[in-house]
C-alpha positions in Angstrom: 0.0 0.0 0.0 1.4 3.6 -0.7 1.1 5.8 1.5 2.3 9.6 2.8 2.8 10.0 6.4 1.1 13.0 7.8 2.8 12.9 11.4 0.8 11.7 14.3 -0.6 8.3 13.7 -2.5 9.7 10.5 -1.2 9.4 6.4 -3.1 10.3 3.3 -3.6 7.5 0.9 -5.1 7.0 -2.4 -9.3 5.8 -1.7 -10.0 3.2 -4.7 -13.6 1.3 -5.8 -12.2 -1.9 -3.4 -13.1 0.5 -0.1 -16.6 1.7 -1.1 -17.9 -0.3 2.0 -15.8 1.9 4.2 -15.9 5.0 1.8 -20.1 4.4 1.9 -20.1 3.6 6.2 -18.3 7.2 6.4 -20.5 8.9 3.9 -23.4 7.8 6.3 -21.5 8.1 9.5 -21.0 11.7 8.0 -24.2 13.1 6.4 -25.1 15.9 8.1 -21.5 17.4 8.1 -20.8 17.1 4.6 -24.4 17.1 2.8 -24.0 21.2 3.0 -21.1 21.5 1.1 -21.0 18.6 -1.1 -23.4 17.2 -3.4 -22.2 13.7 -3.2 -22.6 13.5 0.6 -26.4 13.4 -0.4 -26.3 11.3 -3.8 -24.0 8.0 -2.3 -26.1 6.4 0.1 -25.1 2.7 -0.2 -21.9 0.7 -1.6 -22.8 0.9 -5.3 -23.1 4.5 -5.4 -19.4 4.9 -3.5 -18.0 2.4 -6.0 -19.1 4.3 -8.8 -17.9 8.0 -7.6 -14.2 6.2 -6.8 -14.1 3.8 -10.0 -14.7 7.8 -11.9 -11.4 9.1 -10.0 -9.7 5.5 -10.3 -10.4 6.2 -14.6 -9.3 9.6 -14.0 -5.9 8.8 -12.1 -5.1 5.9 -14.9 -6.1 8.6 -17.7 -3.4 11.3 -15.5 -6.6 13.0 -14.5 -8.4 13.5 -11.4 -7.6 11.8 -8.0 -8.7 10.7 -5.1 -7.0 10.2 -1.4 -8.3 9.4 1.6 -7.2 10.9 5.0 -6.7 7.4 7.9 -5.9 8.9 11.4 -4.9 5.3 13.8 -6.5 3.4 10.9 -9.7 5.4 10.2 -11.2 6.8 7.8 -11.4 10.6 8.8 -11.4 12.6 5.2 -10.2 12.6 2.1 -8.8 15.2 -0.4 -8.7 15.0 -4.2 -7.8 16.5 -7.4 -11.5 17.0 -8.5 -9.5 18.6 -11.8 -6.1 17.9 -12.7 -4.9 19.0 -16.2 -1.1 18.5 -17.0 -1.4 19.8 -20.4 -2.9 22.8 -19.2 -1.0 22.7 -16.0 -3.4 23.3 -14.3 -5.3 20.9 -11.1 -8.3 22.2 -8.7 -8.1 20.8 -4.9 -10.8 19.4 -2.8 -10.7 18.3 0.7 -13.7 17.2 3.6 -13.3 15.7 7.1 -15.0 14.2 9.9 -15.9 17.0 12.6 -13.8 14.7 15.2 -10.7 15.4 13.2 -11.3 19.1 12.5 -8.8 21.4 14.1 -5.4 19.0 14.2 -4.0 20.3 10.8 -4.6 17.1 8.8 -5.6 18.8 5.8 -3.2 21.7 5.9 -1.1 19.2 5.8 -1.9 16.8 3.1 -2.8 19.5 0.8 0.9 20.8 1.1 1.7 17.3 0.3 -0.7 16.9 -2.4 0.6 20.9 -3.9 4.4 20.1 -3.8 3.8 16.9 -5.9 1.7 18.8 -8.5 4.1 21.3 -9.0 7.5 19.8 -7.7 6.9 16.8 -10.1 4.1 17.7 -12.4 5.1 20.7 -13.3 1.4 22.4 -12.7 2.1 25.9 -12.7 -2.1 26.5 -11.5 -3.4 25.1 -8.4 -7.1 26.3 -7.5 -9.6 25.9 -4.4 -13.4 26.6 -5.1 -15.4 26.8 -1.9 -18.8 29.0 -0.9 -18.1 31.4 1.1 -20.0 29.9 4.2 -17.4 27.5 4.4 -15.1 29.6 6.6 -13.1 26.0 7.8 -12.1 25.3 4.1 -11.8 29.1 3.2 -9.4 29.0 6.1 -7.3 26.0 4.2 -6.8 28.6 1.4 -5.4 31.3 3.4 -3.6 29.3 5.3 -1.7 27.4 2.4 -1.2 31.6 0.8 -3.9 31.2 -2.1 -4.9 34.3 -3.3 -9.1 35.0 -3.3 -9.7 36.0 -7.1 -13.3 36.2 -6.9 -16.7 34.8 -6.6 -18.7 32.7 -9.4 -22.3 34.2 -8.0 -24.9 31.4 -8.1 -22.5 29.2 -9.1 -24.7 25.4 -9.1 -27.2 24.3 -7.2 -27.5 21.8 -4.2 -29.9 21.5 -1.2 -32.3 23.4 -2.8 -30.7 27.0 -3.6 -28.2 28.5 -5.3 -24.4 29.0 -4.1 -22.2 31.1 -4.6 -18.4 29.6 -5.1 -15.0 31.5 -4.2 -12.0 31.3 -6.7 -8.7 30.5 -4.5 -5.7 30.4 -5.9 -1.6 29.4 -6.3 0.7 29.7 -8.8 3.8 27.8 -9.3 6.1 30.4 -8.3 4.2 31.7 -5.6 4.2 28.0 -3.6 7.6 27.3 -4.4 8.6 30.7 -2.6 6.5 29.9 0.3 7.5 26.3 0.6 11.3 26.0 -0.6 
């Protein structure tokens, strides 16, 4: 199994179709937290829906596309990041995280995003790196500033989950800009 340590007990590796059971249990451990935010916390509600939404990032990493990681803190599933886009022709990769409230506050996704940004742009040469959030979402807004994105703007009524419309914030990195932050 690969794996990154995080520090602490806790590592960050790739989530695959093979795990939907576990990915599935969290989703429903999890509802309430992340229905919100994220569509999918309301559309997977068993095993075949789970194994469907990681089989699409499982394509995507074997096409060098999107990707899909989850967080294990003392050998639970507590979150998970991704690469909801990544582009290498355009160099360009969009990041995604969500955690369990029990693991919020300890710096788990700070720190696998910095993992997850150095490899896109140490090794893959992505010169782009965004974050998308609605602004309500002052814990993932939060990430962003605290990895020195830059807010660019907002896409106003952006989609639509649970009923309305939201509003997403365009966050930010270039290439440059990490690797003088993070030499």
């Amino acid at each position: 199994m690969l794996a990154h340590s995080l520090g602490a007990d806790a590592e960050l590796r790739p989530l695959e179709p093979w795990q939907a059971p576990t990915f599935a249990a969290y989703v429903e451990r999890h509802r309430a937290h992340l229905a919100p935010w994220l569509p999918w916390g309301v559309s997977i509600t068993d095993e075949d829906a789970a194994r469907a939404f990681l089989q699409r990032y499982a394509d995507g990493t074997a096409a060098d596309g999107g990707r899909i990681y989850g967080l294990w803190a003392h050998g639970e599933l507590v979150g998970g990041t991704l690469f909801r886009i990544f582009d290498a022709r355009a160099s360009l990769c969009e990041v995604g995280v969500w955690l369990a409230p029990g693991s919020e506050g300890r710096g788990l996704i700070t720190r696998a995003v910095t993992a997850m940004v150095d490899w896109a742009v140490r090794e893959r040469g992505i010169r782009r790196v965004e974050w998308h959030c609605v602004p309500e979402n002052t814990r993932s807004r939060a990430v962003a500033v605290r990895l020195g994105m830059t807010h660019e703007g907002t896409l106003r009524q952006d989609f639509e989950h649970a009923g309305r419309r939201w509003d997403t914030e365009v966050w930010a990195v270039l290439a440059e800009e990490w690797v003088t932050m993070h030499p």
